[in-house]
C-alpha positions as CSV (number, residue, x, y, z in Angstrom):
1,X,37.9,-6.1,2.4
2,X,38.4,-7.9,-0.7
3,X,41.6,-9.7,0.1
4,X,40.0,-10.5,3.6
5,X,37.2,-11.7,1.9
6,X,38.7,-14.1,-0.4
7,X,40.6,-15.5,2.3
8,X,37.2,-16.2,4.4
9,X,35.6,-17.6,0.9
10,X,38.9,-20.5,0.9
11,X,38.9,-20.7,4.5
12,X,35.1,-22.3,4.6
13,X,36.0,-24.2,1.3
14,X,38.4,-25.9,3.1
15,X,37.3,-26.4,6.8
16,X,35.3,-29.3,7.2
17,X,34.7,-28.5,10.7
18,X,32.5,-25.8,9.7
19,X,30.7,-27.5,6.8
20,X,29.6,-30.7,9.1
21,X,28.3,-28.0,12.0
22,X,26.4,-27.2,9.1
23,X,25.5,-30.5,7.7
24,X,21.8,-31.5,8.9
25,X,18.5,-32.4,7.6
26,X,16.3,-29.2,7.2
27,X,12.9,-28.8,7.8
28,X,12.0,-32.0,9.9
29,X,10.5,-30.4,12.7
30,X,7.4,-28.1,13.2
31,X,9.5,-25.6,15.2
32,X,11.9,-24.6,13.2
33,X,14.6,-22.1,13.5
34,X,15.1,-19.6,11.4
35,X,17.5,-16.4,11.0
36,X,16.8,-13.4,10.3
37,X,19.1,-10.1,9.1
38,X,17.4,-7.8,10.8
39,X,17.8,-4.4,8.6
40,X,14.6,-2.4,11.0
41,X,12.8,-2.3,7.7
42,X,8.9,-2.7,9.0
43,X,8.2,-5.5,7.7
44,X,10.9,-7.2,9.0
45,X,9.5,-6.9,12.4
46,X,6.1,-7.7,11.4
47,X,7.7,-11.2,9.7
48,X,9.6,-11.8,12.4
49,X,6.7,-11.5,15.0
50,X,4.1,-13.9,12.3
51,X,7.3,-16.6,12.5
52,X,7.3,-15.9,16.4
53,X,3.3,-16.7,17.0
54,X,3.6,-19.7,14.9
55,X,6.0,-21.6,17.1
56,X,9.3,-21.0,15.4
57,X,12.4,-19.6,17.1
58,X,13.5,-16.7,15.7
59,X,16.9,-15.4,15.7
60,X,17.9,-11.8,14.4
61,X,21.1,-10.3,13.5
62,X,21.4,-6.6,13.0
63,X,22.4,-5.8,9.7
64,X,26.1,-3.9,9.8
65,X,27.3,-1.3,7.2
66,X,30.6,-3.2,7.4
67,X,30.3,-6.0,5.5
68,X,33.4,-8.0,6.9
69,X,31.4,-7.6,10.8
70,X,27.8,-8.4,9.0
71,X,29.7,-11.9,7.3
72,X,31.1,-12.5,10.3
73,X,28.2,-12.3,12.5
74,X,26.5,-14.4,10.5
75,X,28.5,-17.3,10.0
76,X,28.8,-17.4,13.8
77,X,24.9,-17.2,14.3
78,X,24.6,-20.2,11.5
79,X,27.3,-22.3,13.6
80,X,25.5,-21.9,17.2
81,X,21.9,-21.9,16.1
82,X,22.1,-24.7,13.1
83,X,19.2,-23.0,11.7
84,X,16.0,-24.1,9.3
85,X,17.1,-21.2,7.0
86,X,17.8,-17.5,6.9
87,X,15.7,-14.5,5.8
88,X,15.9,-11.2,4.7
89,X,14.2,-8.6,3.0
90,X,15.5,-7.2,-0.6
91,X,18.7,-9.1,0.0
92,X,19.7,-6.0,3.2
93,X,22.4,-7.1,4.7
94,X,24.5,-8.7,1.9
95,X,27.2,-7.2,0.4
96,X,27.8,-6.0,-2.9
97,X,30.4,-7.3,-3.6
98,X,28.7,-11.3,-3.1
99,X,30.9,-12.4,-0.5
100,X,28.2,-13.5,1.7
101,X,25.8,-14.9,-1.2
102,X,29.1,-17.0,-1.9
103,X,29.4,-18.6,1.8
104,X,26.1,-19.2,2.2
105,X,25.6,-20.8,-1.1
106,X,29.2,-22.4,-0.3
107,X,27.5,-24.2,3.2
108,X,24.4,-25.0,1.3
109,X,22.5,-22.4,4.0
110,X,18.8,-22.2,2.1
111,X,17.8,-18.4,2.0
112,X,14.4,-16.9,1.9
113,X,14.6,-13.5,0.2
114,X,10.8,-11.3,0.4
115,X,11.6,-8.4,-2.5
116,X,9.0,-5.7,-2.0
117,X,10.6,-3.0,-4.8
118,X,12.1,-3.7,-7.9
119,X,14.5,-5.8,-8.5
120,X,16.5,-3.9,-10.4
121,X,17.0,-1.4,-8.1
122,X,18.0,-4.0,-5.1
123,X,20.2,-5.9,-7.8
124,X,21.7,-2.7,-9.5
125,X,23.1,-5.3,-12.1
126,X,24.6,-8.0,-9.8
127,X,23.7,-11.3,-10.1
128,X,21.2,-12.7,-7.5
129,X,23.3,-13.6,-4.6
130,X,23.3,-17.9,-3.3
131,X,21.2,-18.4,-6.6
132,X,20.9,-22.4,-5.9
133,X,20.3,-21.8,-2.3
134,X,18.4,-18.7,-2.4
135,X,14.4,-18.9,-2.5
136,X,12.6,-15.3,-3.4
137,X,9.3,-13.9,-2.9
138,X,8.4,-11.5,-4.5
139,X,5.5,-8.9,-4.4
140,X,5.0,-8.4,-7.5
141,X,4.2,-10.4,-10.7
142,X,5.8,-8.3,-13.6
143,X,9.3,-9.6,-12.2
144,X,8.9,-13.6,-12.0
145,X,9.5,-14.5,-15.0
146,X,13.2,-12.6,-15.9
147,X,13.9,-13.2,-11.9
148,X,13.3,-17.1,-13.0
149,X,16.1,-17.6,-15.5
150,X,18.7,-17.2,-12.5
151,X,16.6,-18.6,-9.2
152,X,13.5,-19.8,-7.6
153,X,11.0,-17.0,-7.4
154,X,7.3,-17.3,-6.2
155,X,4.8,-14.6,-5.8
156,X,4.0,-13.4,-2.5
157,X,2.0,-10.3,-2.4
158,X,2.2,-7.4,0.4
159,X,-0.1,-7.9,4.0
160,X,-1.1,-6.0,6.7
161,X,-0.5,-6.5,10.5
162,X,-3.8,-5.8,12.6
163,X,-2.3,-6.3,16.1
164,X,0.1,-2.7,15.0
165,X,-2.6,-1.2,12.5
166,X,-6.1,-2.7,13.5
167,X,-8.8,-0.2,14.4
168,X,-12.1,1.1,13.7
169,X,-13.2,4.0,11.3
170,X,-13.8,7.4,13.4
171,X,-17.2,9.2,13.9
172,X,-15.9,12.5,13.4
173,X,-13.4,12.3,10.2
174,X,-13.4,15.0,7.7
175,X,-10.2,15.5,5.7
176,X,-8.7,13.9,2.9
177,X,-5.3,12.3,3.1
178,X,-2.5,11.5,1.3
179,X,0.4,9.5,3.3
180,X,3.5,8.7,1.1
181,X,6.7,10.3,0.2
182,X,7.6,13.0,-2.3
183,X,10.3,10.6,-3.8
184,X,12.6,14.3,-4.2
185,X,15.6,11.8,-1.9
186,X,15.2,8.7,-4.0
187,X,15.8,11.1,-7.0
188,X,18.7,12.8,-5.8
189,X,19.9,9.8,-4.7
190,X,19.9,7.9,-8.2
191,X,20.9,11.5,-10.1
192,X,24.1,11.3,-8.6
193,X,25.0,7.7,-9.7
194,X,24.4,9.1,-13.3
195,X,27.1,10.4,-15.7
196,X,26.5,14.4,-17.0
197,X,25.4,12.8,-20.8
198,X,22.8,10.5,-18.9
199,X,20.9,13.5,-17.8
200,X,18.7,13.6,-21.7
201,X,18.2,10.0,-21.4
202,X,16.7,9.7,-17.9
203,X,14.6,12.7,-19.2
204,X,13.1,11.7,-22.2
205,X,12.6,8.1,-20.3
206,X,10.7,9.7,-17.2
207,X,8.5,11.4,-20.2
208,X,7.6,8.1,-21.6
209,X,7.1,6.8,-18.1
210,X,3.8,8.9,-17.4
211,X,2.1,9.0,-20.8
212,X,-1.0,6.6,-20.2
213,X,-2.3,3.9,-18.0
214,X,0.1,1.5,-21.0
215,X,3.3,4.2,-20.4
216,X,6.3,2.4,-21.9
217,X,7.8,1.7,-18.1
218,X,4.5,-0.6,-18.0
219,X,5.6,-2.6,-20.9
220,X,9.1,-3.1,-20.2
221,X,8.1,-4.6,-16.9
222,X,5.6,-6.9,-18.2
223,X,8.4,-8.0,-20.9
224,X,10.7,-10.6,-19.1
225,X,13.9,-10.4,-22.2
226,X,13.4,-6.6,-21.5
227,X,14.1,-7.2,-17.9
228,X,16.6,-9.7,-18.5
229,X,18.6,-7.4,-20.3
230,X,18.3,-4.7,-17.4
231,X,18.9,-6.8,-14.3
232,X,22.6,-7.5,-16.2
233,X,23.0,-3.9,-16.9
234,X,24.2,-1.4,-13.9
235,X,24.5,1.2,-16.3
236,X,21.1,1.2,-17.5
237,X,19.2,0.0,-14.0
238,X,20.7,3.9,-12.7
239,X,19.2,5.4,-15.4
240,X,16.1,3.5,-15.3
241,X,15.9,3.8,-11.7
242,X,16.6,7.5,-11.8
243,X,13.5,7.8,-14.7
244,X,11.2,5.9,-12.5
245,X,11.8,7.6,-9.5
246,X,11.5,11.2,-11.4
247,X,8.3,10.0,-13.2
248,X,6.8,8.8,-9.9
249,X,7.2,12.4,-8.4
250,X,6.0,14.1,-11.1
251,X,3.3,11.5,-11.0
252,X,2.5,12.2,-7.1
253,X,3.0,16.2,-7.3
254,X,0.5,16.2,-10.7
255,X,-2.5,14.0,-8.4
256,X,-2.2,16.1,-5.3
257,X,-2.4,19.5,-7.5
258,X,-5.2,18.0,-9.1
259,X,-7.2,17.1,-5.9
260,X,-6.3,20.8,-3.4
261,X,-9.7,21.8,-4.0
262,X,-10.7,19.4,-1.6
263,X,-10.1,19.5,2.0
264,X,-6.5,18.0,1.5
265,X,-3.7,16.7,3.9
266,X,-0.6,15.9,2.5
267,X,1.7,13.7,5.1
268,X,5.1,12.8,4.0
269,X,8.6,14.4,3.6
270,X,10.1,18.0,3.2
271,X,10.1,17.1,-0.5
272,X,6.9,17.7,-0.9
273,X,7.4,21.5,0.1
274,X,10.0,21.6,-2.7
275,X,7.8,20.3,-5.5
276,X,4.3,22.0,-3.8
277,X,5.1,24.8,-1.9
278,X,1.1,25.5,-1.6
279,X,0.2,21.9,0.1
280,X,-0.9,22.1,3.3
281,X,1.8,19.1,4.1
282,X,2.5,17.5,7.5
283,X,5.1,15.4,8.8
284,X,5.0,11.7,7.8
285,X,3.6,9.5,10.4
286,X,5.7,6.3,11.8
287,X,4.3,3.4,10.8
288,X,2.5,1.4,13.7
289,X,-0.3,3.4,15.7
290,X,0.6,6.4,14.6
291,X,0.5,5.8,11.1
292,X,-3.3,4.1,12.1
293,X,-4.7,7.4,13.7
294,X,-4.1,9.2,10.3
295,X,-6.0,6.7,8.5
296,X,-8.6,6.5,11.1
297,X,-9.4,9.8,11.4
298,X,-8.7,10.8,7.3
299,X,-12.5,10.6,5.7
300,X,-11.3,9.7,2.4
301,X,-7.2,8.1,2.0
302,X,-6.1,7.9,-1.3
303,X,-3.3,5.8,-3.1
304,X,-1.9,6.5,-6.3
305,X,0.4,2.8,-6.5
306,X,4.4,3.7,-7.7
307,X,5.1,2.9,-11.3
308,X,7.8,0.0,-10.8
309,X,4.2,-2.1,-9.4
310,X,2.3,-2.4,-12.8
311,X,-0.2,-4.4,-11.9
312,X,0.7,-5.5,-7.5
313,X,-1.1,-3.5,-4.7
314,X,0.9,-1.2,-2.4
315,X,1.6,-1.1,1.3
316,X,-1.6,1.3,1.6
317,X,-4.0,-1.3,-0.1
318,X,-4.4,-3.3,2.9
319,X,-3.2,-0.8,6.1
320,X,-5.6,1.7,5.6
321,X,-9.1,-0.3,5.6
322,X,-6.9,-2.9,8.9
323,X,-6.5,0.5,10.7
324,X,-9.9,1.4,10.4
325,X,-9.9,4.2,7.3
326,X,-11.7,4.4,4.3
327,X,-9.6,4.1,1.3
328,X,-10.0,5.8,-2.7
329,X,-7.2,3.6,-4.6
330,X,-6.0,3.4,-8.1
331,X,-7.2,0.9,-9.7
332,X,-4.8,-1.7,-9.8
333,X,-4.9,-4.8,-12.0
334,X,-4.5,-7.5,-9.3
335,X,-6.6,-6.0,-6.9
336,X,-9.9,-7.9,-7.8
337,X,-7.6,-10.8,-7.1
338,X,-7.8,-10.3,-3.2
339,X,-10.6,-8.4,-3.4
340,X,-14.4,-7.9,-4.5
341,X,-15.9,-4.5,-5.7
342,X,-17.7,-3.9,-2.1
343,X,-14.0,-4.1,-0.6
344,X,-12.7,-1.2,-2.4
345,X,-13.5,1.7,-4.2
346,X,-11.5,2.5,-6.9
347,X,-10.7,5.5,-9.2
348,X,-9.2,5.5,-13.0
349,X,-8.9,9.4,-13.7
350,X,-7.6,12.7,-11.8
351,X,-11.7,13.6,-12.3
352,X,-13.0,10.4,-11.1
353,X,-10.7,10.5,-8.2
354,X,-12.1,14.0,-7.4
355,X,-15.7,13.2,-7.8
356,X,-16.0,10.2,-5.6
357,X,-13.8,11.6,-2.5
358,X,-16.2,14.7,-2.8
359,X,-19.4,11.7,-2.8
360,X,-17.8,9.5,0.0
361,X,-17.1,12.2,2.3
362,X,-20.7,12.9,2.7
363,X,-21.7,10.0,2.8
364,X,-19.9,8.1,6.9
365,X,-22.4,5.4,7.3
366,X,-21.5,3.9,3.7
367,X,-17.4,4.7,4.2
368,X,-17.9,2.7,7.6
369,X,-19.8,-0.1,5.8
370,X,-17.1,-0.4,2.9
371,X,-14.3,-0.4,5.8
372,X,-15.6,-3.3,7.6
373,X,-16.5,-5.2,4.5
374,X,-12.6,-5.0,4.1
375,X,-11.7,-5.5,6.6
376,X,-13.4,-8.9,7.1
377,X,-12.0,-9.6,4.3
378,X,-8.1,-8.7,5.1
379,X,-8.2,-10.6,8.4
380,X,-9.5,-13.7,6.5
381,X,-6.4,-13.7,4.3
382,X,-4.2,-10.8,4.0
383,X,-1.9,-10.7,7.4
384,X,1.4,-11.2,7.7
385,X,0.5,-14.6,9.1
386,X,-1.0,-15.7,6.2
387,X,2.2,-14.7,4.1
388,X,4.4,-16.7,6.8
389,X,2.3,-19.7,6.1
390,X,2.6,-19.4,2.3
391,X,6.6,-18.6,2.3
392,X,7.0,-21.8,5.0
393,X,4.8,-23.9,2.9
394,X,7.4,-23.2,-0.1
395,X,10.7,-23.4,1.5
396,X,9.3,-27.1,2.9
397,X,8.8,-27.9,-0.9
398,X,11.7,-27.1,-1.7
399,X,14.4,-27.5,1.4
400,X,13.0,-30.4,3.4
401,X,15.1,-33.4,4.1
402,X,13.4,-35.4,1.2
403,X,14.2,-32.9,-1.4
404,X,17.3,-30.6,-0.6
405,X,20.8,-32.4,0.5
406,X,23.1,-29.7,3.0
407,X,25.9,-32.1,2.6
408,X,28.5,-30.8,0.2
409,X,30.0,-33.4,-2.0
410,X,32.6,-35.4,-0.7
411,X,31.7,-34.4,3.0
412,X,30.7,-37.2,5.6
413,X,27.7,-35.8,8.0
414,X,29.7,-35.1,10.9
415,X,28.2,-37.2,14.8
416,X,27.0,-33.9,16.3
417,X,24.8,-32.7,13.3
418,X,21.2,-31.3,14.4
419,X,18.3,-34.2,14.1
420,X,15.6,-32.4,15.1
């Protein structure tokens, strides 16, 4: 694949035919056309239906495990549909290698990247693919800054899609829930990219992970030369990533023990019956209406946010109140930044969090007043609509035809380039 690779990389940089089917002012209508690499990650499909309701044609291209058919694919789509840009989600569907980072940035094709986990696991050490062409989002802030020393990044938080989660709170719930998974794969997964000698390392890291509200993990995220170093480091990201991920499921197993006095349901993976064979554990719901019926019928849903966020809001944050349940949350540091203290109840200790699902599940009538108080809220300004509109409003900034040129130097616009 490399050999073939290199040949496609000098086969664009020297085919002008290509280049001027690519060569058009971006941006200059309302519709626009936009592709995306479709990897059947949720959001993706919740994206690609907010681009959909707003006008825009929307073109998707299933991501490939072969990376030759997924560059290929591609550069066939960007030929026939002379598109506004392309998106993806953590950079699924590029290669590891950067072949398809290089074409793109190559043709001058602007890429919108939305980065919902860390960075440093998506990147693994590898520079960020099209870095003058590529425009990321990402969900939380801890990252901007080290993300901005090698490409655009703006902050676009997390949303919630009513039309697949909306609902009202039940009459008749009882239990409390906890939807999310045991992170036992992602820590198998990430122990076996680690050398034997790592093993002490990732150990003594994952117990500095979980020691505090200001555990050292914390820091390092909020410190952008710390990052720096790490995003350049593949070595260290495993071992990080492998820390994190350990210290998250310790984190997880450690709040569920704490809470089985109450009338608990645990719904997630088999790992969970590995690290608490007592918990009364159900499986993990498929996100859309299913995933809504749990919540709506769960008295009291709790959150405990992962440690790579130190300060964003989770997925959970905005689906539970959309679908209609009442939610007990960690208390996150942006979260008075979408929302006011009669949105969201919040806890800060294993005791507190224990206390106030025991006072809120007697308690319906306030639990259904707190719901719809949020979710006013949320449809006012937390859908997936509203994030299209912000990530659209940026990539006009910056890629209309005023302010970003597609024609590479030294290449005449060809006659048949797009207009409109």
């Amino acid at each position: 694949m490399v050999d073939e690779s290199t040949h496609l990389v000098e086969l664009i940089h020297g085919s002008s035919i290509l280049k001027k089917r690519l060569c058009y002012p971006r941006f200059v209508s309302d519709e626009l056309t936009i592709l995306i690499l479709d990897s059947n990650y949720h959001l993706v499909a919740e994206v690609r239906n907010a681009f959909a309701r707003r006008g825009h044609k929307v073109i998707s291209i299933p991501v490939a495990k072969d990376s030759g058919a997924m560059v290929n694919a591609t550069l066939r789509a960007l030929a026939e549909a002379q598109p506004d840009f392309l998106f993806t989600v953590n950079f699924l569907g590029f290669d590891q290698e950067g072949i398809l980072g290089t074409i793109l940035e190559t043709l001058q094709v602007p890429v919108a990247v939305w980065l919902v986990d860390s960075p440093l696991f998506i990147l693994r050490g590898r520079p960020v693919p099209a870095p003058s062409t590529s425009q990321i989002f990402c969900w939380e802030k801890a990252y901007i800054p080290a993300l901005q020393k090698s490409c655009e990044c703006h902050y676009l938080p997390l949303a919630t899609e009513p039309s697949v989660l909306g609902g009202q709170p039940s009459t008749d719930a009882l239990d409390v829930s906890f939807v999310g998974d045991s992170g036992h794969r992602s820590q198998q997964k990430w122990k076996r990219r680690l050398a034997p000698e790592d093993e002490s390392i990732v150990e003594d890291l994952a117990k500095t992970f979980t020691k505090g509200p200001h555990h050292r993990l914390r820091e390092a995220l909020c410190n952008p030369s710390i990052l720096s170093e790490l995003l350049s480091d593949p070595s260290a990201v495993d071992r990080w990533a492998a820390a994190t991920w350990r210290a998250n499921s310790r984190q997880r197993a450690t709040f569920i023990r704490a809470l089985q006095s109450l009338p608990l349901r645990v719904y997630g993976d088999e790992g969970w019956r590995i690290m608490l064979p007592s918990a009364p554990v159900e499986p993990g719901p498929t996100y859309g209406p299913q995933l809504a019926k749990v919540y709506q019928s769960s008295a009291v849903n709790l959150n405990i946010t992962s440690l790579q966020m130190p300060s964003g809001l989770n997925q959970r944050i905005f689906d539970v109140p959309a679908a209609g349940g009442f939610l007990l949350t960690d208390g996150q540091e942006d979260l008075y930044d979408f929302f006011t203290e009669t949105d969201v109840v919040t806890w800060s200790t294993l005791e507190e969090a224990q206390d106030k699902a025991l006072f809120y599940l007697q308690r319906p009538n306030l639990r259904r007043k707190i719901i719809h108080k949020c979710q006013q809220t949320i449809i006012s300004a937390h859908t997936y609509s509203h994030r299209v509109q912000e990530l659209l409003s940026v990539l006009r900034k910056r890629f209309g035809p005023t302010r970003f040129s597609p024609v590479p130097s030294g290449t005449p616009a060809s006659d048949d380039a797009r207009t409109s």
